[in-house]
C-alpha positions as CSV (number, residue, x, y, z in Angstrom):
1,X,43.9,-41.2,23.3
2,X,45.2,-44.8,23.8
3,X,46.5,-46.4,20.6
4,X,46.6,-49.8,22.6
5,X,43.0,-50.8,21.5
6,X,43.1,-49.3,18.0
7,X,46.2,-51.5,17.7
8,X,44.6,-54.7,19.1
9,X,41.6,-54.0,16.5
10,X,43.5,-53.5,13.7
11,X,45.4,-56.9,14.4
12,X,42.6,-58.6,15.0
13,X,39.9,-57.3,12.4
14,X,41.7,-55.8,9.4
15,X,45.3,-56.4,7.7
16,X,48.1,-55.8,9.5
17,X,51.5,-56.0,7.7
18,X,54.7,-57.3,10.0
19,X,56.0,-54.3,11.9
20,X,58.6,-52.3,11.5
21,X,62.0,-52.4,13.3
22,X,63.3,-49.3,15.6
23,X,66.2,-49.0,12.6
24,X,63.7,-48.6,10.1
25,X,61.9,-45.8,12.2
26,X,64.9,-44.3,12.5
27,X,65.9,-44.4,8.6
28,X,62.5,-43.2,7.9
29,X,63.6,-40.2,9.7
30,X,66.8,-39.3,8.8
31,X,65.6,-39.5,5.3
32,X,62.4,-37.5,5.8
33,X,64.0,-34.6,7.8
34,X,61.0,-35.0,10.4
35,X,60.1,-37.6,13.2
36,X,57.4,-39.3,13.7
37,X,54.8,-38.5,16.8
38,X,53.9,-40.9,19.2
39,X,50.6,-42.5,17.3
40,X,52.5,-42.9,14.3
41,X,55.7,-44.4,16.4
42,X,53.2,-46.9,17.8
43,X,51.3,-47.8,14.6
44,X,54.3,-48.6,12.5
45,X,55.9,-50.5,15.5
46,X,53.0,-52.8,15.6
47,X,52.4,-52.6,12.0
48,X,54.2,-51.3,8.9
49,X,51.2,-49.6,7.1
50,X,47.8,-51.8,6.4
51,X,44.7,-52.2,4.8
52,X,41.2,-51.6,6.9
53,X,38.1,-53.5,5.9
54,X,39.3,-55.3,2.5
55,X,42.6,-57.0,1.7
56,X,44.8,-54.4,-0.4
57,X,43.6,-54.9,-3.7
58,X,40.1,-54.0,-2.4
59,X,40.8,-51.3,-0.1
60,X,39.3,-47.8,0.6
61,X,42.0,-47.1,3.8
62,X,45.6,-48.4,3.2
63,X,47.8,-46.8,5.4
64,X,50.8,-46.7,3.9
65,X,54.0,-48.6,4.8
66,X,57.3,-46.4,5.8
67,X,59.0,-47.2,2.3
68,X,55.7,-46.0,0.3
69,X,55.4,-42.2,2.4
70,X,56.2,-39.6,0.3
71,X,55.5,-35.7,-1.0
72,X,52.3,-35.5,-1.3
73,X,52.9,-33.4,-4.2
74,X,54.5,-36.2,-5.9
75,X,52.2,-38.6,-4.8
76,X,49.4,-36.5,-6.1
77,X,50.9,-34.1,-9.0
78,X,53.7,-36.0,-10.1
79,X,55.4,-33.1,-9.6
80,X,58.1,-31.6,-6.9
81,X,57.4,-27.9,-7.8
82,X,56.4,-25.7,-4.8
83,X,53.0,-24.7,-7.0
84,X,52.0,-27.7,-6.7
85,X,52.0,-28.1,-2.9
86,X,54.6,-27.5,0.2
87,X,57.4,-29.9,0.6
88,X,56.5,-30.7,4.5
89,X,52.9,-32.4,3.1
90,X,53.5,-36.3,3.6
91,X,51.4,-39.1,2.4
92,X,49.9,-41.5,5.2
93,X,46.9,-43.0,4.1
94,X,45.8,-44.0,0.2
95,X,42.4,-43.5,0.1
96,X,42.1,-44.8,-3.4
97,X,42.1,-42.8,-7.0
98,X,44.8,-40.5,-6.4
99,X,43.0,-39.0,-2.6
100,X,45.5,-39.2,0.1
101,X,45.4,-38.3,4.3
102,X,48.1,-36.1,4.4
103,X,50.3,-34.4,7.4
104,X,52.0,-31.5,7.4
105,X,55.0,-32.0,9.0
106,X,55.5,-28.2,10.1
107,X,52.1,-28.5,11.9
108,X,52.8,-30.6,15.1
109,X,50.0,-29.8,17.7
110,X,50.0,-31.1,21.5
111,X,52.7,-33.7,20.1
112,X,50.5,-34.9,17.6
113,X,50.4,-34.1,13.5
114,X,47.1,-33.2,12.3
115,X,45.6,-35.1,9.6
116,X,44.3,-33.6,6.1
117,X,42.2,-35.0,3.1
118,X,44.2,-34.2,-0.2
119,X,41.3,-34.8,-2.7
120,X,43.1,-34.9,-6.2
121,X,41.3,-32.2,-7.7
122,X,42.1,-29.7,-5.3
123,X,45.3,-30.0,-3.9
124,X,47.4,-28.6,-2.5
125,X,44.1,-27.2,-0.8
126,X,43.8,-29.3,2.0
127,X,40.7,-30.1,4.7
128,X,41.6,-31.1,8.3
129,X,40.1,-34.1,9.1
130,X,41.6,-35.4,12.6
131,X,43.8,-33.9,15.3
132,X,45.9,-36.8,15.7
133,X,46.5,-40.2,14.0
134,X,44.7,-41.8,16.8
135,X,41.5,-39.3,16.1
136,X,41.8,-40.7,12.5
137,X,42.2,-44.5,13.4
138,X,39.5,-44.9,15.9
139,X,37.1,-42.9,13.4
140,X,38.3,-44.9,10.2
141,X,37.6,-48.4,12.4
142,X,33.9,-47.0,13.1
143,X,33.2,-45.7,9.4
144,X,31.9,-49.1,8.3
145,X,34.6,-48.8,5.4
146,X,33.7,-45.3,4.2
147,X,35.1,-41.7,4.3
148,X,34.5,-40.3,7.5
149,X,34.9,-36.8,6.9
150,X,32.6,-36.9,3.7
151,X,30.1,-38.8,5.7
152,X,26.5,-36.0,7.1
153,X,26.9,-38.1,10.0
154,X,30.7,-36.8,10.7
């Protein structure tokens, strides 16, 4: 899938923040232990997380920007104990309320990281939700602002 397009609609529909720089990528990685795929290279070069739909405050879909990834366990438990989720489960996307998109950065398929919903209540059970970061993109920008996965029409 060609990130190109999703790219170009983001910039010109949604809210892009600046983009990050090749050194940031590549402090990112050294201090996550893992490296990014090619979406997720693309993306942050173009952009450095954003909002789709609604400016931040307002938000359903904020992917997040290099500096805010993290554990999802921490992110969601507040805790780094391996009962409360594995240590390779990353943040990407805030869906609001304490419900992230996660990846698993042990699970690298065709290139690409699959992509999880991490609904609050149940993690560290996880649902996949996309194949890739692209998958994810180009079905968040046709959601009309509201959880794909959840939607019947999915």
């Amino acid at each position: 899938m060609n990130m190109d397009p999703l790219l170009a609609e983001v910039s010109r529909l949604h809210f892009p923040n600046a983009p990050a720089t090749s050194t940031q990528l590549a402090a990112f990685e050294k201090r996550m232990g893992w490296r990014l795929d090619d979406d997720l290279r693309a993306f942050y070069l173009h952009c450095d997380g954003c909002t789709l739909f609604k400016p931040r405050a307002d938000a359903l879909y904020r992917v997040l920007p290099l500096a805010e990834i993290r554990r999802a366990r921490l992110a969601i438990r507040a805790s780094d104990a391996d009962q409360d989720g594995a240590p390779s489960v990353f943040t990407l996307v805030d869906m609001q309320d304490s419900d992230y998109v996660v990846l698993d950065a042990t699970q690298r398929e065709s290139a690409h990281y699959p992509l999880f919903d991490a609904f609050h209540e149940t993690f560290p059970e996880v649902e996949r939700i996309a194949s890739s970061f692209a998958e994810f993109l180009e079905r968040a920008l046709r959601s009309s602002n509201r959880a794909f996965w959840l939607s019947s029409e999915a």
